[in-house]
TITORPA-198585 format. One record per residue (C-alpha): residue in three letters; x, y, z. Coordinates in steps of 0.001 Angstrom, whole numbers, plus 500000, padded with zeros to 6 digits. Layout:
BEGIN
AlaXYZ
...
***
This chain:
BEGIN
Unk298818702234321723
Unk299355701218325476
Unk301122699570326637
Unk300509695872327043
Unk302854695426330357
Unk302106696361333299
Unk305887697705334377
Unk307813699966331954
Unk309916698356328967
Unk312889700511327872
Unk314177699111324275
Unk315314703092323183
Unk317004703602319876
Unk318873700309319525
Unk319894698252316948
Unk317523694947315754
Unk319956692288317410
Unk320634695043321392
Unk316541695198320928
Unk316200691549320699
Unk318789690887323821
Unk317320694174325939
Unk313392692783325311
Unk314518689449326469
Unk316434690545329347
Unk314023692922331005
Unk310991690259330600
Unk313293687478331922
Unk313866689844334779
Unk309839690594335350
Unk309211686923335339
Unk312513686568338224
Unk310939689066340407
Unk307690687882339819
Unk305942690345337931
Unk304932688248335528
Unk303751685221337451
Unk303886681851336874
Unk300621680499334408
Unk300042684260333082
Unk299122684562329313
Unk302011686481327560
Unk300358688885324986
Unk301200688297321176
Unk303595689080319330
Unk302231691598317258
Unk300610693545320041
Unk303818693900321943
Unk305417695172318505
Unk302554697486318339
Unk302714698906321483
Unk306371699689321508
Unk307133700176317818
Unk309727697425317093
Unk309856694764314100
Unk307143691747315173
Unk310428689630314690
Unk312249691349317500
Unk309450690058319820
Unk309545686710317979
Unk313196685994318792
Unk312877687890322395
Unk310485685101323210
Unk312168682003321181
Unk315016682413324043
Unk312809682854326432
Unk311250679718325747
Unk314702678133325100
Unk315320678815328346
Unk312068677411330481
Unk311072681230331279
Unk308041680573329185
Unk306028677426327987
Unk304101676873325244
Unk300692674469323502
Unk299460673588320357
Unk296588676472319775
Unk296897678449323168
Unk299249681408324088
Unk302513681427325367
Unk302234681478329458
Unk304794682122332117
Unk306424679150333026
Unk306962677603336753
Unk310436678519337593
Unk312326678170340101
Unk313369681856341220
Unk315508681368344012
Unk318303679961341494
Unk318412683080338905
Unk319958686304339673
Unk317890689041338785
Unk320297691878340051
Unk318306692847343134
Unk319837693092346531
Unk318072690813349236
Unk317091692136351956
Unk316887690331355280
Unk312929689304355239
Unk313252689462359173
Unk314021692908359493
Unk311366694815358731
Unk308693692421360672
Unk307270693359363929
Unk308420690491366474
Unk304327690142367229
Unk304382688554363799
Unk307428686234364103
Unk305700683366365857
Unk302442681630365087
Unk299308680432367273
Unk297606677565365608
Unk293651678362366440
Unk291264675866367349
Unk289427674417364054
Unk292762675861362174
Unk292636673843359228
Unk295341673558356257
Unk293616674098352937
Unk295136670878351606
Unk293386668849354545
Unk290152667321353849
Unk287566667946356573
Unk286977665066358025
Unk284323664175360761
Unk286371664201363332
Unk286581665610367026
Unk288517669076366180
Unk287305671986368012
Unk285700674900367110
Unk284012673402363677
Unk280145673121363960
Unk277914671325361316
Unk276904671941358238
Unk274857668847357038
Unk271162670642358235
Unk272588674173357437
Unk269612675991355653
Unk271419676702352262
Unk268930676835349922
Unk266983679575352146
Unk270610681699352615
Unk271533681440349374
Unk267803683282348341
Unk268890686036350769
Unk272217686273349024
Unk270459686457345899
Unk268328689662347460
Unk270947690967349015
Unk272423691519345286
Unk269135693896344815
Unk270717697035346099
Unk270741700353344318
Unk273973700858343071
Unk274093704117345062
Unk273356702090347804
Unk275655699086347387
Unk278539700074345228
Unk279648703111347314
Unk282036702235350358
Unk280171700921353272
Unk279655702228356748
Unk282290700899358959
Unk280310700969362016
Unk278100697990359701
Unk274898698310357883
Unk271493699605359991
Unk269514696846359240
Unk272158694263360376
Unk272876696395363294
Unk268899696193364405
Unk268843692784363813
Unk271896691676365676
Unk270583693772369057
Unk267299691580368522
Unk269142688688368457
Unk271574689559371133
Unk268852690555373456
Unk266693687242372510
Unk269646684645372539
Unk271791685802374909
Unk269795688649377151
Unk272378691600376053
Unk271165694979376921
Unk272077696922373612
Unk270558698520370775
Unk271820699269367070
Unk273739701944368235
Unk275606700063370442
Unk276517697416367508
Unk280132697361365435
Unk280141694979362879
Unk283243692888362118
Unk284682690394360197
Unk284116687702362747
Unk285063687900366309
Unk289067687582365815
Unk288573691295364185
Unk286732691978367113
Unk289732691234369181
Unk292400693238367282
Unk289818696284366915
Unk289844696337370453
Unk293278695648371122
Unk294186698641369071
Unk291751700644370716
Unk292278699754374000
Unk295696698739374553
Unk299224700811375137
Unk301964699549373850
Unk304485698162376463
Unk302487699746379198
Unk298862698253379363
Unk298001694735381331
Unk295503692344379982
Unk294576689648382433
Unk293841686451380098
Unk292666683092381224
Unk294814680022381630
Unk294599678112380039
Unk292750680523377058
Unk291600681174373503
Unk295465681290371712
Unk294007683898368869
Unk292428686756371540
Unk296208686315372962
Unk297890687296369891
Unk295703689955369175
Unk296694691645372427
Unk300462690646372052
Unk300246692427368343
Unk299357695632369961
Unk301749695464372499
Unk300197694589375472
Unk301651692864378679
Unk299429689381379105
Unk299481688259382619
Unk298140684361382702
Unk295443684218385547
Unk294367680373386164
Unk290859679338386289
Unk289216676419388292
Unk285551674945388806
Unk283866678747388747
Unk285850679894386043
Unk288865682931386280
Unk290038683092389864
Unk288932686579390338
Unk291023686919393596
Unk294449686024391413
Unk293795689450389516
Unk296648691876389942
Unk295437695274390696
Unk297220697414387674
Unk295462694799385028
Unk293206697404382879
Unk291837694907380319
Unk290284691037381983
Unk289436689033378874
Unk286980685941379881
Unk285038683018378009
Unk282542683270381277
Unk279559681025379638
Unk281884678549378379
Unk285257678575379000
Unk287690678115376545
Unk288829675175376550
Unk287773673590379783
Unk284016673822379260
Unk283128675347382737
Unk280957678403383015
Unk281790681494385553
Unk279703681017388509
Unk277368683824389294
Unk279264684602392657
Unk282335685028390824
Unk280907687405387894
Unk280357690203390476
Unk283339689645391964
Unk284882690103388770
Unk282461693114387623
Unk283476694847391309
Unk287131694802390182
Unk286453696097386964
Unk285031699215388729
Unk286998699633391461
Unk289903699560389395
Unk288734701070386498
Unk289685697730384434
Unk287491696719380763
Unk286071693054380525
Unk286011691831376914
Unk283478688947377200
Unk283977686288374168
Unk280257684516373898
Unk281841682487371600
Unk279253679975371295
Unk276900680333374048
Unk273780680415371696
Unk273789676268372176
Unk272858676152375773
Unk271868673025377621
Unk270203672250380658
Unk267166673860382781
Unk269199677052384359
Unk271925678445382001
Unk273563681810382989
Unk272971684546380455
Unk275901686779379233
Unk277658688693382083
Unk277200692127380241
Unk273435691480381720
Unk275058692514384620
Unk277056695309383920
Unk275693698493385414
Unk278833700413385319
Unk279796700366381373
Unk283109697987381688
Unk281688694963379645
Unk282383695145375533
Unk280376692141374604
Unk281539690018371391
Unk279399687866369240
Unk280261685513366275
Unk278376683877363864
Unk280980681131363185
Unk279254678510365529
Unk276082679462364949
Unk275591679506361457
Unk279629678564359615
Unk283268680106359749
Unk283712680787356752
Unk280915683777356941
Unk283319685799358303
Unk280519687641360227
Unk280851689001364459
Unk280464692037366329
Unk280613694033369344
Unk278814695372372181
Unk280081698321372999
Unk279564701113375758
Unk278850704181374567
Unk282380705908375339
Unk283777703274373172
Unk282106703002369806
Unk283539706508368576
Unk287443704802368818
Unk285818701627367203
Unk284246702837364511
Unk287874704587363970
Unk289069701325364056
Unk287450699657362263
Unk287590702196359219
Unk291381702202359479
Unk291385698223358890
Unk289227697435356362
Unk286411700485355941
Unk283490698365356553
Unk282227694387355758
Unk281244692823352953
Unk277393694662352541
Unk275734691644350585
Unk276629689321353359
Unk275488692357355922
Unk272379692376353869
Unk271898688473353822
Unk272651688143357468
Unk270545690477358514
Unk267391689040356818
Unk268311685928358107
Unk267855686963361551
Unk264886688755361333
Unk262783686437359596
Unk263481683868362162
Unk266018681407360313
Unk268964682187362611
Unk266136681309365719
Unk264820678007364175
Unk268104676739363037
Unk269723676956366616
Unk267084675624368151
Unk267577672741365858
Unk271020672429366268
Unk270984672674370224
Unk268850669412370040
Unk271331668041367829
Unk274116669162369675
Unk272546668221373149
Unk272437664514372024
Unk275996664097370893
Unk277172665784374330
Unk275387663413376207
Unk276605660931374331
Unk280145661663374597
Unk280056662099378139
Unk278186658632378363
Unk280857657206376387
Unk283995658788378483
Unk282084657332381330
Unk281588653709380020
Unk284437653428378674
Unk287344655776379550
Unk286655656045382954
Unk289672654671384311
Unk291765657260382964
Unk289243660698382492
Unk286524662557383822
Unk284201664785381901
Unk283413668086382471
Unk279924668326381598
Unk279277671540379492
Unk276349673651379446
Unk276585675472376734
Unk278858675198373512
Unk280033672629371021
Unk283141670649373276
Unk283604668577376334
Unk286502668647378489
Unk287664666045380379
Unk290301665655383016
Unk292527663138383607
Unk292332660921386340
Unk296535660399386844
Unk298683663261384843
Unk301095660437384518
Unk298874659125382186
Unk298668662478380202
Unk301218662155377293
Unk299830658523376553
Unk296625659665376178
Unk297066662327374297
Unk299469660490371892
Unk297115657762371158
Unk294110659963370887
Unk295557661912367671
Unk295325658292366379
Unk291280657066367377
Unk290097660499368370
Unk291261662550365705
Unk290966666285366779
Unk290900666433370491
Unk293595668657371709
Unk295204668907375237
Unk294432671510377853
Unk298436672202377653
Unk298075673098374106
Unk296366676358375195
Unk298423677371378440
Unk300499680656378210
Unk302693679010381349
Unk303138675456380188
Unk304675674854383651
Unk302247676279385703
Unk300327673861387724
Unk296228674283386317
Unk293936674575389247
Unk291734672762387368
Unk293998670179386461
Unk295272668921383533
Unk292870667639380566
Unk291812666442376962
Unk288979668668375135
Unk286666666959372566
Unk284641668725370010
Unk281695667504369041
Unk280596669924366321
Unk280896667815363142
Unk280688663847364374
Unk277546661960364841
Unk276943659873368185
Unk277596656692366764
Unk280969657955365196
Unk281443659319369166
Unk280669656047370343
Unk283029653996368265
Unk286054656473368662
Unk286099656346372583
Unk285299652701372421
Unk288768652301369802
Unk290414654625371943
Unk289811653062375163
Unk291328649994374059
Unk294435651478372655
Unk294909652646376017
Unk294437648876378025
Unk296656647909375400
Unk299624650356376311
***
């Protein structure tokens, strides 16, 4: 028979009572190292003395001491199952090694993302960034095109998937792309990833020489992009941005890679001027520098003149536009992509193979439908009414009622607000009180690569306004507010 373990048992040609003691001492040691986890159902008796030949009551008293020991736990009517244990107490004979050596330093430090939730947190409604609604999601219409998606032929489905990302999704994200956002592309021009921090590592692996290149990232910035470009080895230099966005004039001239939230900047809400876009386009050229544009959430647009994406611009091939689907539709899709000029796809597509060998095709498939029969279209427009309403009234409220102490920076696109304070000496008292009645906003210093450095803009507080109604808005700043009179 086979064996019933999945690691080799050596009993050899023992006695009954060295069988009973060797059994017992190499499972002990499988459920020490972990091979046998904690809750997993040991197999019966009489299988294991099937499989390896020995007396059913040599596996019988093997896993009486076992269970005399807490290795193993048993009820009334079930199997035995691994037990709980603490490991760290047992000796199992192997050698630690130091769990620090063989880690790349990238990996030794940790950048808490916006909307970075721990899995034992309920999500509340609450001001966090990054976290858009779900109440008005359509789910009974994507679940349908999750239940199509299924449909495939198994030669089409069930084989590995293209890494570049399925054709159909491909077509329809250049639709959308070109509709939502005025991108010039076409499929070709389309890598599909596993939402837009893949994007950034792709890219960074692509794009970036270790301990030689310069990437130019805003300051403050998106904390995730950073660490994707200090994985690969890349030397960030912090450029400061102001009213128009990155200060296109503070660029060094060796930077080869400029990475810029330009239609909503990340996290103080403004959105690159169009003076400043060609400024920044003109450097990329004459110094033969790549832009990586993050359009984060620039599908929810407000007011009567919002600029398009700066890749509209691009005549020269330096822009790699990405695209996520997290704001739009949820995180949790996993679902972005890139833009890409043509003398770059060929590397990504490499890429992108090497990490994972292509997305999730069902969700490809269900995506894709989604956008092209027009639910993606109706269900922003939707949600930028929604949205529109709860930005107004949260810079109504930081008017009304915190206007003493901040002053919002009214967005035009996106799903947060950032406001700046009025007196820095005021800063840490605001920003104490508000993780208390405005659960979720974070401070502009949070996201600063130079905590020292002076911000052009000046220091601030961002709110998100994704996932709390107006009159939850309302009553938070109100609460907050008086917290503040009070201290």
């Amino acid at each position: 028979m086979e064996p019933v373990f999945e690691f080799p048992l050596d009993l050899g040609k023992l006695g009954p009572g060295s069988r009973v003691q060797r059994l017992h001492q190499q499972l002990r040691a499988a459920i020490v190292e972990r091979r046998l986890t904690a809750g997993t159902r040991m197999p019966s008796t009489r299988r294991v003395a099937q499989a390896y030949g020995v007396a059913r009551n040599t596996v019988i008293a093997a896993y009486d001491l076992l269970l005399a020991e807490g290795f193993i736990v048993t009820r009334a009517g079930a199997a035995a199952e691994v037990a709980d244990v603490a490991t760290q107490s047992v000796t199992s004979g192997r050698k630690r090694q130091p769990r620090l050596a063989l880690r790349a330093p990238a990996y030794s430090w940790h950048e808490a993302a916006p909307g970075e939730v721990s899995p034992t947190v309920s999500i509340a409604r609450s001001f966090e960034l990054g976290i858009p609604e779900h109440r008005w999601f359509p789910s009974d219409v994507w679940r349908r095109m999750l239940l199509r998606s299924t449909s495939l032929s198994l030669a089409d489905g069930f084989g590995y998937p293209a890494p570049q990302g399925r054709p159909l999704l491909r077509a329809a994200i250049a639709q959308h792309a070109a509709y939502a956002r005025a991108v010039v592309c076409t499929a070709n021009d389309v890598v599909v990833t596993s939402g837009a921090q893949q994007a950034f590592d792709l890219l960074a692996r692509v794009l970036v020489t270790r301990g030689q290149t310069k990437v130019a990232v805003e300051d403050p910035g998106y904390p995730p992009l950073r660490a994707a470009m200090t994985a690969a080895g890349a030397q960030l230099v912090p450029v400061p941005v102001d009213d128009e966005g990155l200060i296109v004039e503070r660029l060094p001239s060796d930077v080869r890679i400029v990475c810029v939230t330009p239609s909503h900047q990340f996290p103080t809400g403004v959105a690159m001027s169009l003076a400043r876009r060609r400024a920044l386009l003109e450097f990329a050229q004459r110094h033969g520098a790549v832009v990586i544009e993050d359009d984060y959430d620039g599908e929810f647009r407000y007011g009567t003149q919002p600029l398009d994406a700066l890749q509209m611009l691009d005549r020269d091939d330096k822009v790699v536009y990405v695209g996520t689907f997290s704001k739009s539709m949820f995180p949790a899709l996993r679902l972005g992509y890139v833009v890409a000029p043509p003398w770059l796809i060929e590397a990504l597509v490499a890429a992108k193979r090497s990490a994972d060998n292509g997305s999730n095709v069902a969700s490809q498939e269900a995506l894709a439908r989604f956008i092209l029969d027009g639910h993606l279209a109706r269900y922003t427009r939707q949600m930028r009414k929604r949205y529109a309403r709860r930005r107004d009234g949260l810079v109504a409220a930081i008017e009304r009622d915190l206007g003493d102490w901040l002053v919002p920076v009214e967005p035009s696109a996106g799903i947060h607000l950032y406001a700046r304070y009025r007196d820095r000496r005021h800063a840490k008292r605001i920003v104490s009180l508000a993780a208390n009645y405005a659960i979720g906003a974070q401070a502009a210093g949070d996201f600063l690569l130079e905590r020292q450095a002076p911000a052009p803009l000046g220091a601030g507080i961002a709110f998100g306004f994704g996932r709390i109604d107006e009159d939850e808005i309302e009553a938070s700043i109100a609460h907050l507010a008086r917290a503040i009179q009070r201290a």
